[in-house]
mmCIF file of the C-alpha atoms, coordinates in Angstrom:
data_MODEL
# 
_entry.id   MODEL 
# 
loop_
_atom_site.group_PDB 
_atom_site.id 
_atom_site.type_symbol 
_atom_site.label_atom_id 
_atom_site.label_alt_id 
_atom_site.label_comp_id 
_atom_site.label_asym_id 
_atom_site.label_entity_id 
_atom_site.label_seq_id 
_atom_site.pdbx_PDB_ins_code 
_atom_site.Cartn_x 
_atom_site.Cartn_y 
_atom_site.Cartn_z 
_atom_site.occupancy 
_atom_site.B_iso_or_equiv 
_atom_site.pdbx_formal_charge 
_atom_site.auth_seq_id 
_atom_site.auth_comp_id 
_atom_site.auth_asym_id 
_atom_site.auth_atom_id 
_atom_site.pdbx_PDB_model_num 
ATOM 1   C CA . UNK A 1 1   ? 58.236 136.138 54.307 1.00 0.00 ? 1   UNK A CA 1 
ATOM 2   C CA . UNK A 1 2   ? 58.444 137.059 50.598 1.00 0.00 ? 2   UNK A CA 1 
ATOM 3   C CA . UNK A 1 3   ? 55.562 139.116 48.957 1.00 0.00 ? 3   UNK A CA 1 
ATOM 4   C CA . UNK A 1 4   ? 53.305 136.324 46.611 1.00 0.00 ? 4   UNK A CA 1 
ATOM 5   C CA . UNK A 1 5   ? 54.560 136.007 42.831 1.00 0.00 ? 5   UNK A CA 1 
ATOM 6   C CA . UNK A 1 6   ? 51.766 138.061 40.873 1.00 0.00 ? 6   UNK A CA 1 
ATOM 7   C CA . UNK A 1 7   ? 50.486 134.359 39.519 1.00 0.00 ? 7   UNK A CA 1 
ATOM 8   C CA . UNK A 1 8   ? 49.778 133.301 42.840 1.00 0.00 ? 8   UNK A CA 1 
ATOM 9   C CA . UNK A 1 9   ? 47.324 135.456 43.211 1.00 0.00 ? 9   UNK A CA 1 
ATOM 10  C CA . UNK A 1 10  ? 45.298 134.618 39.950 1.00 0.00 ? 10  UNK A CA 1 
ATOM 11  C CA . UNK A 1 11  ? 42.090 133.474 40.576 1.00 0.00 ? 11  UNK A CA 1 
ATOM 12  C CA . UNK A 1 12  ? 41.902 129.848 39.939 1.00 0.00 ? 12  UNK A CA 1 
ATOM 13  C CA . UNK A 1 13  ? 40.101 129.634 36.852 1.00 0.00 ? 13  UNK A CA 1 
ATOM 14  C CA . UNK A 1 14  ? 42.674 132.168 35.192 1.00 0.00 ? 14  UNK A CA 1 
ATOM 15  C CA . UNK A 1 15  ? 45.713 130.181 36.289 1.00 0.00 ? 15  UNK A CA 1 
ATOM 16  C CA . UNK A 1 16  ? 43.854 126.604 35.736 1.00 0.00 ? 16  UNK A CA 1 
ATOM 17  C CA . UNK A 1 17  ? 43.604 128.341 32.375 1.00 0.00 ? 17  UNK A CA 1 
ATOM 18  C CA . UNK A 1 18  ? 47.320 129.499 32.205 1.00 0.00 ? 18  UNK A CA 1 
ATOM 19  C CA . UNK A 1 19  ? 48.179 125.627 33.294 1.00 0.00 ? 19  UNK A CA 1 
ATOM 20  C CA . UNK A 1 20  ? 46.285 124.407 30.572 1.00 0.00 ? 20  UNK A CA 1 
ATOM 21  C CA . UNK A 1 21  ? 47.622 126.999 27.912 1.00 0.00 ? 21  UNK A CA 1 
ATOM 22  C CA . UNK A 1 22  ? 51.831 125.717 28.571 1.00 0.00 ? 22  UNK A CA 1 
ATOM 23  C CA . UNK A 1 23  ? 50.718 122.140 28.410 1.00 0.00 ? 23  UNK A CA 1 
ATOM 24  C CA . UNK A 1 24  ? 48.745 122.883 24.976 1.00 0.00 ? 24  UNK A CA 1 
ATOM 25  C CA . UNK A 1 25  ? 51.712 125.318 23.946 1.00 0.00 ? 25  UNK A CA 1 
ATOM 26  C CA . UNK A 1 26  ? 54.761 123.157 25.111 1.00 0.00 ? 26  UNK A CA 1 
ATOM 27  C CA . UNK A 1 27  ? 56.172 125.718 27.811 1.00 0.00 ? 27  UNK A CA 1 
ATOM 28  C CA . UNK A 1 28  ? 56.795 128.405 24.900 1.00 0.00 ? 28  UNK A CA 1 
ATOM 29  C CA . UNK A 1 29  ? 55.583 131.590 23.796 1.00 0.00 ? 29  UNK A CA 1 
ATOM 30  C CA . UNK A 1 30  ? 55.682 134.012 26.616 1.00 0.00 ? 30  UNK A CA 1 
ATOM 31  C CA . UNK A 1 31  ? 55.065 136.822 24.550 1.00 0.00 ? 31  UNK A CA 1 
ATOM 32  C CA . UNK A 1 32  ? 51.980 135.902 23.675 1.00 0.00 ? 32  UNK A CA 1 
ATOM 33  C CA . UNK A 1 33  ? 50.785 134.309 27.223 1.00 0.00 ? 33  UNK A CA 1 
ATOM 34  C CA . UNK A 1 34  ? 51.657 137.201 28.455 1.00 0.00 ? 34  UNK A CA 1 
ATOM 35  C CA . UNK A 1 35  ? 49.099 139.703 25.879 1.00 0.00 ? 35  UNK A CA 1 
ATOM 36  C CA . UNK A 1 36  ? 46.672 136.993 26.504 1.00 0.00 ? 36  UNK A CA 1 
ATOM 37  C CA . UNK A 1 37  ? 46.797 136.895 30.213 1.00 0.00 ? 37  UNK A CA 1 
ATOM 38  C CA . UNK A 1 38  ? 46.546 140.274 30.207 1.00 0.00 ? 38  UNK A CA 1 
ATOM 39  C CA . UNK A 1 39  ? 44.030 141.089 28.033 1.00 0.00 ? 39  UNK A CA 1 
ATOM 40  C CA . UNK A 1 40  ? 41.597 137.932 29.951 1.00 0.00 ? 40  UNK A CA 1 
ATOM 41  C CA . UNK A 1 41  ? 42.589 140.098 33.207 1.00 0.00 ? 41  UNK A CA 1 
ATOM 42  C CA . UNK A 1 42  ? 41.268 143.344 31.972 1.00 0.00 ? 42  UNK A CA 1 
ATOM 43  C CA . UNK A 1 43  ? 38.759 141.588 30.547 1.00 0.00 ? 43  UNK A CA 1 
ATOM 44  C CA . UNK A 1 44  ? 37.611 140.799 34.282 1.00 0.00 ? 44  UNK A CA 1 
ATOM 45  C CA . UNK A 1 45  ? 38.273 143.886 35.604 1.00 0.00 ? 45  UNK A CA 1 
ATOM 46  C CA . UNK A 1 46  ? 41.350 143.115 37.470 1.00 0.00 ? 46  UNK A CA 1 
ATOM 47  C CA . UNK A 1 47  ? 44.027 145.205 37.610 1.00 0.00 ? 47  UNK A CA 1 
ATOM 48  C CA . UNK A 1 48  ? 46.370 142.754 37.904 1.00 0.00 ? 48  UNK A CA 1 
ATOM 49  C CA . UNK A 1 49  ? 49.423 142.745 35.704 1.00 0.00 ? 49  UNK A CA 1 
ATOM 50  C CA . UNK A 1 50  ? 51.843 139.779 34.874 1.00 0.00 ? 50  UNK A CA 1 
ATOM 51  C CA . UNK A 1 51  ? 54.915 140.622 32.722 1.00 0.00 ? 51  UNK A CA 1 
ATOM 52  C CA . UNK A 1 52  ? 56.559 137.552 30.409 1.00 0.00 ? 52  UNK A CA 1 
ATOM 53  C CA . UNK A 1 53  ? 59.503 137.534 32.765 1.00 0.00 ? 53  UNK A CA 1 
ATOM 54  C CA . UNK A 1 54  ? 57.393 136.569 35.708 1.00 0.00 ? 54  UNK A CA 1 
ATOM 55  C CA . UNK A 1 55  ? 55.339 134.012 33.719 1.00 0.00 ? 55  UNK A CA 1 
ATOM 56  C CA . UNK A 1 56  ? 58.528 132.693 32.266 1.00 0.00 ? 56  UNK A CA 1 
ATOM 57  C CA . UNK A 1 57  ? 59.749 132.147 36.339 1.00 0.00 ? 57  UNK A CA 1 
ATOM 58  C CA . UNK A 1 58  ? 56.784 130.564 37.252 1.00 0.00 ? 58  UNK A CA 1 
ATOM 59  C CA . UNK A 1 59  ? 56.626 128.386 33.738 1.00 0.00 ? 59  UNK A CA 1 
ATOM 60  C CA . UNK A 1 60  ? 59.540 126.765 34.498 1.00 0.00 ? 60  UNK A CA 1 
ATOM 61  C CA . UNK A 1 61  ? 58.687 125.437 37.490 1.00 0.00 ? 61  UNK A CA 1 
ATOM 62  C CA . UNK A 1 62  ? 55.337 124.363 36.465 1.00 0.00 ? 62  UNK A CA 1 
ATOM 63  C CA . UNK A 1 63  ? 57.079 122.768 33.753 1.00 0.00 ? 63  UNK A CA 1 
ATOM 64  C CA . UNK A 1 64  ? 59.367 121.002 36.076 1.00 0.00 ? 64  UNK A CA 1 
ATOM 65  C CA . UNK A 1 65  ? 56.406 119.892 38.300 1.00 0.00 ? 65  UNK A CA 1 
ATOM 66  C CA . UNK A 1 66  ? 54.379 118.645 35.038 1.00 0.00 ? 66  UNK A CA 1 
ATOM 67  C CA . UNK A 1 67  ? 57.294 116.485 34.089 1.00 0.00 ? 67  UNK A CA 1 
ATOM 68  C CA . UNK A 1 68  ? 57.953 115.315 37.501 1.00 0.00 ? 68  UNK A CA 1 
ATOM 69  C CA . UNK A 1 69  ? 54.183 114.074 37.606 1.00 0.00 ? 69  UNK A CA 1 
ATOM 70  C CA . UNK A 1 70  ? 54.741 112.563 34.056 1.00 0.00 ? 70  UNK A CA 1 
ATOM 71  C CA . UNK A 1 71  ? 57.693 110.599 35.298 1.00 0.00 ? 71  UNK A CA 1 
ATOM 72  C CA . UNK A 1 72  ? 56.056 109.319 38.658 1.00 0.00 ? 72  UNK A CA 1 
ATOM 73  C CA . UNK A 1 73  ? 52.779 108.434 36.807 1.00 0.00 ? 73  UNK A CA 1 
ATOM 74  C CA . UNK A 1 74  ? 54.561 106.573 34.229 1.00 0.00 ? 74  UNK A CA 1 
ATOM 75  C CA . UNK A 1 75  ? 56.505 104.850 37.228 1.00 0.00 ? 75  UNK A CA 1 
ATOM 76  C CA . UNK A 1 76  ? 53.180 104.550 39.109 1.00 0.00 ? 76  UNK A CA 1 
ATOM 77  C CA . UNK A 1 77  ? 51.400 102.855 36.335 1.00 0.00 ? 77  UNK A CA 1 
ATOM 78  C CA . UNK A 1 78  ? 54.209 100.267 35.502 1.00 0.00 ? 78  UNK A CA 1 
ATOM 79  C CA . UNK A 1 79  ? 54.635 99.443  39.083 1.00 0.00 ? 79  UNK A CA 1 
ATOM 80  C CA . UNK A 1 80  ? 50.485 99.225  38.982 1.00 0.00 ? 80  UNK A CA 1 
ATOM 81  C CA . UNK A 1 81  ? 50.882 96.765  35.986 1.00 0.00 ? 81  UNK A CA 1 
ATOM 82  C CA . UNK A 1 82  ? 53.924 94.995  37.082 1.00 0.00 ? 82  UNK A CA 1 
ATOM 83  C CA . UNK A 1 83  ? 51.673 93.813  40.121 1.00 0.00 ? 83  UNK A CA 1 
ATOM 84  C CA . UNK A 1 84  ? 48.369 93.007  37.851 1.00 0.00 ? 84  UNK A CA 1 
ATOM 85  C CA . UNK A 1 85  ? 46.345 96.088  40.036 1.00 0.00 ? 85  UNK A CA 1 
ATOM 86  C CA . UNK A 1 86  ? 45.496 98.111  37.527 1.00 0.00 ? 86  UNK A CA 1 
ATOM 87  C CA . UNK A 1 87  ? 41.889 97.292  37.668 1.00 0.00 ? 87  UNK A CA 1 
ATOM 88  C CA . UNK A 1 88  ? 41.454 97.072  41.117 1.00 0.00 ? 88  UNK A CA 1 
ATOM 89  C CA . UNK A 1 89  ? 43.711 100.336 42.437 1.00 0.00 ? 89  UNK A CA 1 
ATOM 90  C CA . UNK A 1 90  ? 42.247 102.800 40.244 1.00 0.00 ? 90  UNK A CA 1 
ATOM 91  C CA . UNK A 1 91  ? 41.512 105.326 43.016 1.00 0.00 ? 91  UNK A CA 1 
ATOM 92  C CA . UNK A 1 92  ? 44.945 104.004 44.424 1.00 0.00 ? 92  UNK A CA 1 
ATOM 93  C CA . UNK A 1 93  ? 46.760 104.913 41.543 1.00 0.00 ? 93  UNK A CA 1 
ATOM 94  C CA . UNK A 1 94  ? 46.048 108.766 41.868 1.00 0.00 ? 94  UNK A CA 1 
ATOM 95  C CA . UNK A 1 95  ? 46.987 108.882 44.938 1.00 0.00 ? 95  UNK A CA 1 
ATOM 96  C CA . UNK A 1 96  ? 50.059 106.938 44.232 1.00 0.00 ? 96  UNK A CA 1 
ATOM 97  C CA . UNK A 1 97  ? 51.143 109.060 41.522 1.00 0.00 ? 97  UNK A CA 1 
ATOM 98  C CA . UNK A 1 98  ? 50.380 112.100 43.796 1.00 0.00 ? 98  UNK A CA 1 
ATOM 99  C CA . UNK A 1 99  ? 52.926 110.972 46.326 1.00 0.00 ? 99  UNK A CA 1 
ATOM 100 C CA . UNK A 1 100 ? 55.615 109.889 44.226 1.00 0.00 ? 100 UNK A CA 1 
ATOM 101 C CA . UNK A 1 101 ? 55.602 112.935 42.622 1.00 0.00 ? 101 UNK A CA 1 
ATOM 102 C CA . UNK A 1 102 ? 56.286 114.776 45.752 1.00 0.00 ? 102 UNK A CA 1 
ATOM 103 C CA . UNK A 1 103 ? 58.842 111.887 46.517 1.00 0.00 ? 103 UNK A CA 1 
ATOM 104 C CA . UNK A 1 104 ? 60.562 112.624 43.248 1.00 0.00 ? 104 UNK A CA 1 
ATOM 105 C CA . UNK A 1 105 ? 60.478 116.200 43.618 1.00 0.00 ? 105 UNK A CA 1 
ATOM 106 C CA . UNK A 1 106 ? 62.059 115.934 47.243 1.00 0.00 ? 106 UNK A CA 1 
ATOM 107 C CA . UNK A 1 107 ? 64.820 113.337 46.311 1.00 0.00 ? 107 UNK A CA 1 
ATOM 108 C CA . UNK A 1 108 ? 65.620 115.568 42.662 1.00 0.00 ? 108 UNK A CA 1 
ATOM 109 C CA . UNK A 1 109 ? 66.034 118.781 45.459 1.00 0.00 ? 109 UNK A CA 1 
ATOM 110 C CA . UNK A 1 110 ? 67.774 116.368 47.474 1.00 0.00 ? 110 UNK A CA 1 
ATOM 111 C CA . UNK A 1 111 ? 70.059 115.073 44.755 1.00 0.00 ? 111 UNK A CA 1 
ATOM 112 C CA . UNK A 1 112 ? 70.628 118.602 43.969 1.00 0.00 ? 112 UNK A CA 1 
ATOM 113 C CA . UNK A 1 113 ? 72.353 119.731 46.803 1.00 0.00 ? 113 UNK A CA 1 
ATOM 114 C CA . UNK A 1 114 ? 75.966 120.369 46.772 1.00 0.00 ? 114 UNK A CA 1 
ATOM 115 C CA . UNK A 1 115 ? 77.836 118.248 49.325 1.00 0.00 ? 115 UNK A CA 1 
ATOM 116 C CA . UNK A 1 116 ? 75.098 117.550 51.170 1.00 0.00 ? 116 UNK A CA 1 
ATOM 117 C CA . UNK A 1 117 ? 73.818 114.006 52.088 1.00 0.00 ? 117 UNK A CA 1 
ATOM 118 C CA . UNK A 1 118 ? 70.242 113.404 51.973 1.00 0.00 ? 118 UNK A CA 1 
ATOM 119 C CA . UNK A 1 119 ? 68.898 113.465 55.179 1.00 0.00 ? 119 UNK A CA 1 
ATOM 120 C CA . UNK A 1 120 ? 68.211 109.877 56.455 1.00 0.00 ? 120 UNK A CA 1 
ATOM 121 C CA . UNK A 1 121 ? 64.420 111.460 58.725 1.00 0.00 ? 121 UNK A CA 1 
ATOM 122 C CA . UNK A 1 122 ? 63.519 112.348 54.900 1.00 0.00 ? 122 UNK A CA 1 
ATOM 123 C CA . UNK A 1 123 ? 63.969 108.928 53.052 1.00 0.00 ? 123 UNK A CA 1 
ATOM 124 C CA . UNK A 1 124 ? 62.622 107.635 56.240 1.00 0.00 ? 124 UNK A CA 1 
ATOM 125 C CA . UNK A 1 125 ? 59.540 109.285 55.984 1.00 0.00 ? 125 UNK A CA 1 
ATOM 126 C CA . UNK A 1 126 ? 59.118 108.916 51.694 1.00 0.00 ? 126 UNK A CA 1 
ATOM 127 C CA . UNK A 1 127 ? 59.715 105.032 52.334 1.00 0.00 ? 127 UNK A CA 1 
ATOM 128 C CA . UNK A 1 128 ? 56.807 105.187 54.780 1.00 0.00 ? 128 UNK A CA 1 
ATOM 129 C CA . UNK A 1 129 ? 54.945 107.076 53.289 1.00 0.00 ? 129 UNK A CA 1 
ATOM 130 C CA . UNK A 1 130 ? 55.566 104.555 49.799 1.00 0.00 ? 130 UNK A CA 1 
ATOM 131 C CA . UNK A 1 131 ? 55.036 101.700 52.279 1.00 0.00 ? 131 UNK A CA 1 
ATOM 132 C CA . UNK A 1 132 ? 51.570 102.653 53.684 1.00 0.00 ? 132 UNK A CA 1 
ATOM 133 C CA . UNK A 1 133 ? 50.434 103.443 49.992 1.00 0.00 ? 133 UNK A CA 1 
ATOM 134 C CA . UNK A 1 134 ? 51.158 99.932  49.122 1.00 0.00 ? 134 UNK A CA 1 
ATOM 135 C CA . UNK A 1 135 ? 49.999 98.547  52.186 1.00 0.00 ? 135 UNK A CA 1 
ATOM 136 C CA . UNK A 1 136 ? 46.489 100.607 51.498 1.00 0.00 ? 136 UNK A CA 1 
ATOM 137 C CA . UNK A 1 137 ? 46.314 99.123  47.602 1.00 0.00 ? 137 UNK A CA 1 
ATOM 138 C CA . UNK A 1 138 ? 46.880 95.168  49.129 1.00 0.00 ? 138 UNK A CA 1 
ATOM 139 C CA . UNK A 1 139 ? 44.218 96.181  51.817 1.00 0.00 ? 139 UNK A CA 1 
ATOM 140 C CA . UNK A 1 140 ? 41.721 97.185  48.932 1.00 0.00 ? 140 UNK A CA 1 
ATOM 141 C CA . UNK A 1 141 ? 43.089 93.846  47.324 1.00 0.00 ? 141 UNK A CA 1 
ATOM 142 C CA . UNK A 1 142 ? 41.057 91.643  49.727 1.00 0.00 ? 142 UNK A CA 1 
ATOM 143 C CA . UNK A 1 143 ? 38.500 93.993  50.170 1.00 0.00 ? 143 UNK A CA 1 
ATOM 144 C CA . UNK A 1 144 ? 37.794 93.330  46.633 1.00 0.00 ? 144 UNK A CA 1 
ATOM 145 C CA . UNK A 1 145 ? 38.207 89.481  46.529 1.00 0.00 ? 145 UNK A CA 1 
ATOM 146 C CA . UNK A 1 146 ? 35.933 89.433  49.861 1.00 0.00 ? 146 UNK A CA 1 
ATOM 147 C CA . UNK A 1 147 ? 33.701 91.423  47.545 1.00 0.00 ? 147 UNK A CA 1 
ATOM 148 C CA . UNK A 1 148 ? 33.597 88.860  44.795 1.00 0.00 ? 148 UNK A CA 1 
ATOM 149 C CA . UNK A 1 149 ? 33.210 86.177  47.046 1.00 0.00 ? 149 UNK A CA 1 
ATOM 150 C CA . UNK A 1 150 ? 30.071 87.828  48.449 1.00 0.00 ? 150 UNK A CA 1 
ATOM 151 C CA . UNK A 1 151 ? 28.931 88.328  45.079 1.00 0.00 ? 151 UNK A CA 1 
ATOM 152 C CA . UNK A 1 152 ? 29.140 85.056  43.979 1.00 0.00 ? 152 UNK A CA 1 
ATOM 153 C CA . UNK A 1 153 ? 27.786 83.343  47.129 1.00 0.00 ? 153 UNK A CA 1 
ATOM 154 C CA . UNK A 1 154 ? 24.531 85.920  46.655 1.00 0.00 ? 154 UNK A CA 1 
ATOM 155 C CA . UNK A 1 155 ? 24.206 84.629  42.784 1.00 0.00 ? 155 UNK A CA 1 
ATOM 156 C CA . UNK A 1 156 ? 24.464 80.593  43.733 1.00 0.00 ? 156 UNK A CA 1 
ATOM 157 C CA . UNK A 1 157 ? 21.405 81.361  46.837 1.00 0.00 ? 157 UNK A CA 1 
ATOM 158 C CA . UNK A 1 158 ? 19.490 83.156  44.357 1.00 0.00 ? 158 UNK A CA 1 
ATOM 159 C CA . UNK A 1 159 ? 20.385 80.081  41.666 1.00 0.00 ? 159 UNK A CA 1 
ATOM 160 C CA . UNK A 1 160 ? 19.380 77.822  43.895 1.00 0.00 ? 160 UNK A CA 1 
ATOM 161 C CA . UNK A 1 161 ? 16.557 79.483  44.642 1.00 0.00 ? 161 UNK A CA 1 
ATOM 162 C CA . UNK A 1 162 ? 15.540 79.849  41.015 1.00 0.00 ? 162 UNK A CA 1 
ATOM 163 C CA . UNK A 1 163 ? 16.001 76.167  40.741 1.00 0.00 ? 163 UNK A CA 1 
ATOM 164 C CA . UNK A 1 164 ? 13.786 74.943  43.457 1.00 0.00 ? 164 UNK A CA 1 
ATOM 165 C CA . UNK A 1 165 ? 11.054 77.410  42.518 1.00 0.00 ? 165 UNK A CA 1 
ATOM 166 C CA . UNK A 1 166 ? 11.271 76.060  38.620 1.00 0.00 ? 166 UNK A CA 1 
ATOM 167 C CA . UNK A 1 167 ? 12.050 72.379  39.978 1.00 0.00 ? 167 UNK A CA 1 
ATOM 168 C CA . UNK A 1 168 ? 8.180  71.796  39.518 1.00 0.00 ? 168 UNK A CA 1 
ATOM 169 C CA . UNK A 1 169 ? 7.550  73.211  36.383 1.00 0.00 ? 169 UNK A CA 1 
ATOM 170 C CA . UNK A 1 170 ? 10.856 71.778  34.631 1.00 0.00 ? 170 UNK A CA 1 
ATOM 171 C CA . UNK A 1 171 ? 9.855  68.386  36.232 1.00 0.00 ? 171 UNK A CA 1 
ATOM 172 C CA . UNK A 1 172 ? 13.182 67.875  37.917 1.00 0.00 ? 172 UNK A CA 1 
ATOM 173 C CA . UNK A 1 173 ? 13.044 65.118  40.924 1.00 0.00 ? 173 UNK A CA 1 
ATOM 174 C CA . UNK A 1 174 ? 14.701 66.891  44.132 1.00 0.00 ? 174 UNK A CA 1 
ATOM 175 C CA . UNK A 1 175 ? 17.484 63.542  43.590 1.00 0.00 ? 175 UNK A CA 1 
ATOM 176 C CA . UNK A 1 176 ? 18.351 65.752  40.452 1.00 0.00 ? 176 UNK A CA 1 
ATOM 177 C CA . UNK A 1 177 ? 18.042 69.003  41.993 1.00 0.00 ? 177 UNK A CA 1 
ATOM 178 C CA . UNK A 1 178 ? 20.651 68.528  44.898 1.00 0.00 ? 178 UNK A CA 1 
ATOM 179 C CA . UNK A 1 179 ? 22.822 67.205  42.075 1.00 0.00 ? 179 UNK A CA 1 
ATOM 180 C CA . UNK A 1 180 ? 22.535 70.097  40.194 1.00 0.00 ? 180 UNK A CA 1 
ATOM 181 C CA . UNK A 1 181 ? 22.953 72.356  43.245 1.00 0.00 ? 181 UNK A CA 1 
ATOM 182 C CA . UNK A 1 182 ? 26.272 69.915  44.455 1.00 0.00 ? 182 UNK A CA 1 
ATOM 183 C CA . UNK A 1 183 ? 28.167 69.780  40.254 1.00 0.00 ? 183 UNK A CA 1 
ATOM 184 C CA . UNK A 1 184 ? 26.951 73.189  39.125 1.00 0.00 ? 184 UNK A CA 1 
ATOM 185 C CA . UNK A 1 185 ? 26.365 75.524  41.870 1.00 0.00 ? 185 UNK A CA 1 
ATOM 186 C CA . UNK A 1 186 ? 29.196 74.383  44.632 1.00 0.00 ? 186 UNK A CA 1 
ATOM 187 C CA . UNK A 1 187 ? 26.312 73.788  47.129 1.00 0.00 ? 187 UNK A CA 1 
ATOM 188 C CA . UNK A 1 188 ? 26.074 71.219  49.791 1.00 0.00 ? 188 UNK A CA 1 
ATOM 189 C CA . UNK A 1 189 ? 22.946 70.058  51.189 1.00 0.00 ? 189 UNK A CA 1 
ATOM 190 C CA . UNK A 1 190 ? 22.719 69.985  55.327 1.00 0.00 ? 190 UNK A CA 1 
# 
């Protein structure tokens, strides 16, 4: 197994940090990421050193994983829209966009291979794994709508409860009442 790449063993603030620095400086700049880096590490005390070479390595992967998230959210959140979920799937949606940027980044290395088919136990598994992510956001689509049902049952009992205690006071004859509760509040009498 190879030795880790110098980044990977950053501490995770540093290369949060370094993340956040190419996606502020558009994946350019090594130079001066790599002064910068350097200076924050023997800043901390580490003797850790990263040369522009090595960042450049790992920034274009990083890159390529950024835009491969881009591309899979902005798929994600059309898909999300195209099926009116985007209320309702919010938790859904990062973990949809999660997976299909894996499932892009597989299929891309797939794609990639020279005269090699994609191996069928692969797409077998990403359409699965698409399916039961779909599957889980129409599951939380009932959940919700049994939700909302609940929600709106509770509000007509305590309506009608209202009603009957105020009956009295608003001098409403209990003919008038179990109207009311019938037209307005969708409840039968029995």
């Amino acid at each position: 197994m190879p030795p880790p790449r110098k980044v990977e063993l950053l501490p995770p603030e540093l290369r949060q940090w370094l993340h956040d620095w190419w996606k502020a400086k558009g994946f350019h700049g090594y130079e001066e990421l790599a002064e910068e880096l350097n200076f924050r590490l023997a800043e901390d005390g580490l003797e850790l050193r990263i040369g522009k070479s090595a960042l450049h390595a790992y920034g274009q992967e990083y890159e390529q994983f950024v835009k491969l998230q881009e591309e899979a959210g902005a798929w994600a959140s059309q898909w999300l829209a195209d099926n009116d979920l985007s209320e309702e799937a919010d938790r859904h949606r990062v973990l949809f966009q999660m997976m299909t940027s894996v499932a892009f980044k597989v299929l891309k290395s797939q794609m990639t291979k020279e005269g090699e088919d994609i191996d069928p136990r692969e797409l077998h598994f990403l359409g699965k794994m698409m399916k039961d992510i779909m599957s889980s956001a129409g599951i939380r689509e009932q959940l919700m709508v049994k939700e909302r049902a609940r929600i709106a049952a509770e509000e007509r009992a305590n309506a009608v409860e209202a009603l009957e205690a105020q009956s009295e006071e608003l001098g409403l004859s209990s003919r008038v009442i179990d109207k009311l509760k019938r037209e307005f509040l969708g409840v039968r009498n029995g």
